[in-house]
C-alpha positions in Angstrom: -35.1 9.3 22.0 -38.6 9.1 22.4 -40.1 5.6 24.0 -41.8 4.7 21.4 -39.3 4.8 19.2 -37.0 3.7 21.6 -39.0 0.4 21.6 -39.4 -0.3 18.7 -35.7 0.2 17.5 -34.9 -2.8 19.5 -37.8 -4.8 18.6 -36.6 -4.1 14.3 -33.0 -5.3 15.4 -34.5 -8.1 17.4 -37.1 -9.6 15.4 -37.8 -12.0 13.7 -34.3 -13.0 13.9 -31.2 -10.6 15.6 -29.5 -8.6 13.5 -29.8 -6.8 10.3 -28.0 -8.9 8.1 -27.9 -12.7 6.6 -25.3 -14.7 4.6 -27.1 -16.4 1.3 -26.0 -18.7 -0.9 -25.4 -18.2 -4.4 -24.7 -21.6 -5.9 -26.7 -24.8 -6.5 -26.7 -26.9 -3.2 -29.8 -29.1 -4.4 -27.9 -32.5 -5.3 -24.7 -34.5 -4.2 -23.1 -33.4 -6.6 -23.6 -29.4 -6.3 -21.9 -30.1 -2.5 -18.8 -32.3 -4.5 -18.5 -28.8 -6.3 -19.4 -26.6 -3.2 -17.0 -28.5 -1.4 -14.6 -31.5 -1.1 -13.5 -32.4 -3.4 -14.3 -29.9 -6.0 -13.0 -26.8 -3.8 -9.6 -28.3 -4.3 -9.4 -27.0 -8.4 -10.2 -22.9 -7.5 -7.5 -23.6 -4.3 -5.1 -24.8 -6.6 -6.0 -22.0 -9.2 -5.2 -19.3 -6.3 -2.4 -20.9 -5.1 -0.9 -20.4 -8.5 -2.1 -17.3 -9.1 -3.6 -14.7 -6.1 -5.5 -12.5 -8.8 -7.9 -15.7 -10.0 -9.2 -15.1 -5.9 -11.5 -12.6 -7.7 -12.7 -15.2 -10.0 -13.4 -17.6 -8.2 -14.6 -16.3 -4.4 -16.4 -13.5 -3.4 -13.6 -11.2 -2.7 -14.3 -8.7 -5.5 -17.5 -8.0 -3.8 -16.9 -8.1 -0.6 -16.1 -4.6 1.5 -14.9 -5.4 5.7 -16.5 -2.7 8.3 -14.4 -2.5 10.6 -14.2 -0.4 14.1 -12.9 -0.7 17.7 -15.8 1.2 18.9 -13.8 4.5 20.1 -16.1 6.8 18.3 -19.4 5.7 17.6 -21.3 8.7 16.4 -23.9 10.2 18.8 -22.5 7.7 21.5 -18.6 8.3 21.8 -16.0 5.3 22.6 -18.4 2.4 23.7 -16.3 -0.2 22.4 -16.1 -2.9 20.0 -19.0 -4.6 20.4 -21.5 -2.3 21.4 -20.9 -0.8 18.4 -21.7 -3.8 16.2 -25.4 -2.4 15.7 -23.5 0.5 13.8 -21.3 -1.6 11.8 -24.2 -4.1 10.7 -25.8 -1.0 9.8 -23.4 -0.3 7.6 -23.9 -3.0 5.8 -27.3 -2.9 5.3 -26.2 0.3 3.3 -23.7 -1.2 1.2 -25.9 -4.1 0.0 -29.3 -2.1 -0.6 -28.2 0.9 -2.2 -25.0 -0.7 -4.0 -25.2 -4.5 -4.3 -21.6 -5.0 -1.8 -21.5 -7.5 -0.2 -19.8 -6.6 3.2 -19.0 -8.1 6.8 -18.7 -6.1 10.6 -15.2 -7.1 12.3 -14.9 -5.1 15.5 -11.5 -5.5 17.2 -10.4 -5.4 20.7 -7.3 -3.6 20.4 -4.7 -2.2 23.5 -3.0 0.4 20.9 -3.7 1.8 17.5 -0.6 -0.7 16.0 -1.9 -3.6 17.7 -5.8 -2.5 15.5 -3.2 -1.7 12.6 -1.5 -4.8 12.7 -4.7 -7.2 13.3 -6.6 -5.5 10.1 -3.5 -5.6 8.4 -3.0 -9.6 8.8 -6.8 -10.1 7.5 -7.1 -7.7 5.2 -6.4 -9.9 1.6 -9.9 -11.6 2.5 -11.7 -8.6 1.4 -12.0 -6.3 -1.8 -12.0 -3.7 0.6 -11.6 -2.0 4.1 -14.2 0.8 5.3 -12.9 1.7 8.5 -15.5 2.9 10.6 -16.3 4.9 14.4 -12.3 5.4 15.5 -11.4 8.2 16.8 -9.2 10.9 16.8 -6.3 11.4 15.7 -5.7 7.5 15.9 -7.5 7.3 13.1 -5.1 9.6 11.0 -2.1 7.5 11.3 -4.1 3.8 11.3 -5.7 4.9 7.8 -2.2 5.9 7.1 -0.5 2.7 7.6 -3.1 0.6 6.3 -3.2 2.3 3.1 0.3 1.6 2.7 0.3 -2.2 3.9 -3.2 -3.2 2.5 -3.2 -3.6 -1.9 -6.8 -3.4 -1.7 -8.8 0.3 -0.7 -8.8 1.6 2.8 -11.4 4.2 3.5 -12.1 6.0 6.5 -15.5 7.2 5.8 -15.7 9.3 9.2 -13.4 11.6 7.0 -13.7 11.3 3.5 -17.5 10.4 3.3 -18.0 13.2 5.5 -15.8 15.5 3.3 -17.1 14.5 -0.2 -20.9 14.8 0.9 -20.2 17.8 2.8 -18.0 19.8 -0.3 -20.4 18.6 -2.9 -23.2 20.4 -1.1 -21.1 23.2 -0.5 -20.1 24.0 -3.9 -23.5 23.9 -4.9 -24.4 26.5 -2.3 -22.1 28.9 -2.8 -23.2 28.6 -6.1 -26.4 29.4 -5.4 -25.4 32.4 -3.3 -23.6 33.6 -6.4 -20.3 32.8 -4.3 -16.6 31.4 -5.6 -15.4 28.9 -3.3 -11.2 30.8 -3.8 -13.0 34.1 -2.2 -14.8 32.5 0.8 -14.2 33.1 4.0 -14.7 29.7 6.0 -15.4 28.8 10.0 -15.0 25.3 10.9 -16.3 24.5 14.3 -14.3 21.2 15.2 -10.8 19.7 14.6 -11.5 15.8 14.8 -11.5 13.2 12.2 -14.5 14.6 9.5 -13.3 18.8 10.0 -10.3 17.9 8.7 -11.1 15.7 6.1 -13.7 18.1 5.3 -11.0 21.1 4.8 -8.6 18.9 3.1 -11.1 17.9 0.4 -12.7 21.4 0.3 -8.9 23.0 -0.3 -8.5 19.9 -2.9 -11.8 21.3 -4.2 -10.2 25.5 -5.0 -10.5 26.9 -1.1 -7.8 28.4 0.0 -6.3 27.7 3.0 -5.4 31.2 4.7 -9.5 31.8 4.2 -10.0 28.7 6.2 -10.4 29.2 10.5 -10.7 26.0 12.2 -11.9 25.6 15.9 -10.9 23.4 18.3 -12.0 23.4 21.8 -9.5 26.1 22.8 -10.5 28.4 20.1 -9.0 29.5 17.0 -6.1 26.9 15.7 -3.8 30.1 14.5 0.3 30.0 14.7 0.9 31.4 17.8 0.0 28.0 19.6 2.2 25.6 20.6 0.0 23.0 21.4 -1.1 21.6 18.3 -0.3 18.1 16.9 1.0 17.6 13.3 -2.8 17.1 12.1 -4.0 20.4 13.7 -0.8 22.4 12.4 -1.7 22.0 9.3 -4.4 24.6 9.5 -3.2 27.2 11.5 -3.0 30.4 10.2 -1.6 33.5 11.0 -4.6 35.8 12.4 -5.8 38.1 15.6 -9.1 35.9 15.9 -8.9 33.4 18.8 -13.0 32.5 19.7 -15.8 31.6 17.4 -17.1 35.3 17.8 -14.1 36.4 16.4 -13.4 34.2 13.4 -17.3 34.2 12.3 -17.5 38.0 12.1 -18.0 38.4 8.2 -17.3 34.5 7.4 -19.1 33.4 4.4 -19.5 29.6 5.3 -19.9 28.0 9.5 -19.1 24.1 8.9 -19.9 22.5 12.1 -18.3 18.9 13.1 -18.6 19.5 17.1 -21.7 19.5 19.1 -24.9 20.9 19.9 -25.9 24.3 19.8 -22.4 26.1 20.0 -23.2 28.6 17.3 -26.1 31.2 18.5 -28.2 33.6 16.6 -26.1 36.9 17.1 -22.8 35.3 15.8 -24.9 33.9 13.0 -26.2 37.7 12.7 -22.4 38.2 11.9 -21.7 36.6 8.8 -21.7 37.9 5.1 -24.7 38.3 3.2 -25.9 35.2 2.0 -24.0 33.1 4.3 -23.9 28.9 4.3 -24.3 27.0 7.1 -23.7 23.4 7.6 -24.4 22.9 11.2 -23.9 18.6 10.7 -24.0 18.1 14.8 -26.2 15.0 14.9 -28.7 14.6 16.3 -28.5 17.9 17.7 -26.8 20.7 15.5 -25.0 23.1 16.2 -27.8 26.0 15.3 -31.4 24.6 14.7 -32.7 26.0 11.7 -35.4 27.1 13.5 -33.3 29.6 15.0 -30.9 30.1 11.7 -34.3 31.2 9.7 -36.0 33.4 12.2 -32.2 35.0 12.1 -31.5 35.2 9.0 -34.0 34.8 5.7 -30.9 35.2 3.1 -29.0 31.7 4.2 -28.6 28.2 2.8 -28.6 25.6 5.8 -28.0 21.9 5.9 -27.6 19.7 8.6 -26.8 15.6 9.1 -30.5 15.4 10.1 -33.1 13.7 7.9 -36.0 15.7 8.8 -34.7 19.2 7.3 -33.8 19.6 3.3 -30.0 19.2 2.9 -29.3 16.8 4.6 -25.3 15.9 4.7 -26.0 11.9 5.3 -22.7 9.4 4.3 -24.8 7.5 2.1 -25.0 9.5 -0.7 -21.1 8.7 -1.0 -19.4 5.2 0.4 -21.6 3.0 -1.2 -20.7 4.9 -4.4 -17.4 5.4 -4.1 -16.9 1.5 -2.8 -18.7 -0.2 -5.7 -16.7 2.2 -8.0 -13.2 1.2 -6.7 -14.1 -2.4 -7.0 -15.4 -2.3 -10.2 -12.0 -1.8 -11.7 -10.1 -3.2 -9.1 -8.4 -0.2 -7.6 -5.8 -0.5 -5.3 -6.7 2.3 -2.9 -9.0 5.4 -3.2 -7.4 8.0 -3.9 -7.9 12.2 -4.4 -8.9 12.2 -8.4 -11.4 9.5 -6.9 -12.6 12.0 -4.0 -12.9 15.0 -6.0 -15.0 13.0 -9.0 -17.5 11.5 -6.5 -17.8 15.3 -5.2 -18.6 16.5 -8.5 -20.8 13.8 -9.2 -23.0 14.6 -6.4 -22.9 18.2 -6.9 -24.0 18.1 -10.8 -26.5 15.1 -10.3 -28.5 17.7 -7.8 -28.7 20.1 -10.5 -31.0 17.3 -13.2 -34.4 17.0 -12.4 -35.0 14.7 -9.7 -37.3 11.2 -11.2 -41.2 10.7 -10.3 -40.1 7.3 -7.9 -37.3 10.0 -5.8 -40.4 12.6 -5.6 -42.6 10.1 -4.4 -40.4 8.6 -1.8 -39.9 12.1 -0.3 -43.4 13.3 -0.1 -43.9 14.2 -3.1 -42.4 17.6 -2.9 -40.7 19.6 -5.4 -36.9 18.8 -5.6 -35.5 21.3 -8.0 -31.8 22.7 -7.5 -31.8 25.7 -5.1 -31.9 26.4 -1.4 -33.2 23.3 0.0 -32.3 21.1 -2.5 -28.5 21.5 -3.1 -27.6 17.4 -2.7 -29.5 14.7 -4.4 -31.6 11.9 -2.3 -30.4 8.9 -1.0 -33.0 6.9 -2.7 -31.8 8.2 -6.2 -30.7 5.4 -8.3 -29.1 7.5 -10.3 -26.3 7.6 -7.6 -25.7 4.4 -8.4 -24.5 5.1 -12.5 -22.7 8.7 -11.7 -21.4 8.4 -8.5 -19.9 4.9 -9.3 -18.9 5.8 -12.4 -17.1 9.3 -11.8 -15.2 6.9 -9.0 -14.3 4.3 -11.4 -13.4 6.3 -14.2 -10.9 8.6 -12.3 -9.7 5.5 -10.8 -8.5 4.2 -14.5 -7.4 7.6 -15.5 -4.8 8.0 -12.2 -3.7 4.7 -12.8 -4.5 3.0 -9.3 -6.9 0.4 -11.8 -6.4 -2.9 -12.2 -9.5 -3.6 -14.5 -10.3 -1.2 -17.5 -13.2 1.0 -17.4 -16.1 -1.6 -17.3 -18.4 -1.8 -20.3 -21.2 -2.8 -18.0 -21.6 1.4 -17.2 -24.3 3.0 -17.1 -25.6 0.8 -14.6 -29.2 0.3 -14.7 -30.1 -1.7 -11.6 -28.5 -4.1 -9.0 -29.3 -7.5 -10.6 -25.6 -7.8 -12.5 -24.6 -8.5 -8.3 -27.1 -11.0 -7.4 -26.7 -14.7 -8.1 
């Protein structure tokens, strides 16, 4: 990172006050008796009210609004396992996402833990305070079996967004570029370069999504996960295939997509020069992918490219999705997020880059044309627009599966955030 901007990052989390976030109040504290209601002894009549009933928490606290980020640091992105409280920059991050793009309310919790039950068994025990659980930065595959068991435990949604938000941003652009490269998602041949928490919740969602999993090579650091190895754990077994390829060379050699989930520069320009015509390439290495698209366009001039970086078109970026998908599943009260849920933010996404983009989005973005088509194949963050279909799709399939405890809310289309603020 450059100085400069080295500098002033720290000054913006610094000043005026530390931190990125603030707890307001939403009530009337202006007399003695808006503090007999704010407190003793009015608090006693909604305790009473819960005590007889856990559902009337939503009524009368701010648990139906309220979304836990949660991490033990092991996997913070760009920085690896710093720990639990370095990481708290990330997590109030996070937050500052979740309340500016889709009115939740959220807190950071990082947790010293000496084993994945101990993290399992902590969130677990404090999990009824909050609408819901985004678990955030753990690595993997820890993170496999803690989603697991919280999910199962916890009434309330559990979302690993290392894996899922990754996966639906990720197969919503996809679809749309293979769309664009007049492609059908059952034919392609796909490379994915990484085996960690995102690939394969990325080839999960994408095989959810009409891949097919014998077209699907994944790569972990010892090359091709195929069934002749007998090293692989029960989350890597689940994509190995039967095939002669055993290094990138091999397995990209006429591949119609290259995902990337691994590092910096590990796919060069001659085993780019070996893909199908009108190959897509989603080198999401950040900050560094794994091809620049410098080198991807002097290579090639007949590819679609996207990377996790905000200064290239498609960008794959998290917040087009668990802000979305959050304020969706609390809407109707869901009791976990499930695959209808995944699969209707992903189309969401993918037909919402396909209407024209409003004047305010254009403007934000330089005022550049965003039409559908090779550098345009996922809408903006700053889209409000996310904010009806996203959350709505999520909703919606939410009611339909049955994991809703609320009917579809009349209050869709959403319009703007001010239905969230006091």
């Amino acid at each position: 990172m450059a100085e400069d901007l080295k500098q002033a990052a720290l000054e913006y989390h610094e000043n005026p006050v530390p931190g990125k976030l603030n707890i307001t109040i939403s009530k009337p504290t202006a007399t003695a008796r808006d503090l007999s209601l704010a407190y003793s002894p009015g608090v006693a009549e909604p305790c009473r009210e819960i005590a007889k009933d856990p559902e009337t928490a939503y009524r009368y606290t701010g648990k139906g609004n309220l979304v836990a980020v949660i991490s033990d640091g092991s996997a913070v992105l760009g920085l690896g396992n710093i720990g639990p409280l370095a990481s708290k920059p990330v997590m109030e991050g996070k937050g500052v996402l979740f309340k500016r793009f889709a009115g939740v309310n959220s807190v950071d919790v990082e947790v010293e833990s000496e084993s994945p039950q101990a993290f399992i068994d902590t969130v677990a025990r404090i999990a009824n305070t909050y609408g819901g659980i985004n678990l955030e930065d753990i690595k993997a595959p820890e993170c496999f079996e803690i989603e697991r068991e919280l999910i199962e435990r916890c009434n309330i949604p559990v979302f690993h967004d290392d894996q899922h938000g990754t996966a639906i941003v990720t197969a919503a652009g996809l679809l749309n570029a293979l769309e664009l490269q007049e492609k059908n998602i059952a034919d392609a041949k796909i490379v994915c370069l990484g085996a960690g928490a995102a690939a394969t919740a990325c080839m999960k969602l994408i095989i959810a999504c009409g891949a097919q999993s014998e077209n699907i090579y994944v790569l972990d650091r010892k090359g091709v996960i195929h069934s002749g190895r007998d090293d692989l754990n029960k989350y890597k077994s689940m994509f190995a295939i039967d095939t002669d390829a055993r290094t990138l060379d091999d397995a990209i050699d006429g591949a119609d997509v290259f995902i990337g989930v691994s590092g910096p520069d590990l796919l060069s320009g001659d085993q780019l020069k070996k893909m199908a015509p009108k190959p897509v390439v989603f080198a999401c290495s950040n900050p560094d992918p794994e091809i620049s698209p410098e080198v991807a366009h002097s290579v090639r001039d007949d590819l679609i490219m996207a990377t996790g970086r905000s200064d290239y078109p498609n960008q794959v970026n998290n917040v087009l999705g668990f802000p979305f998908i959050f304020r969706g599943a609390l809407d109707v009260r869901a009791t976990k997020i499930n695959e209808e849920m995944k699969v209707a933010a992903v189309n969401a996404l993918k037909d919402l880059a396909k209407e024209p983009a409003p004047q305010d989005v254009i403007d934000a973005y330089g005022g550049g044309a965003l039409e559908f088509g090779k550098e345009y194949i996922l809408p903006k963050p700053m889209d409000s627009r996310l904010l009806t279909e996203v959350s709505g799709a999520v909703a919606k399939a939410a009611v339909d599966s049955g994991v809703a405890s609320l009917p579809y809310p009349d209050f869709y289309p959403l319009e703007s955030l001010d239905r969230f603020e006091a």
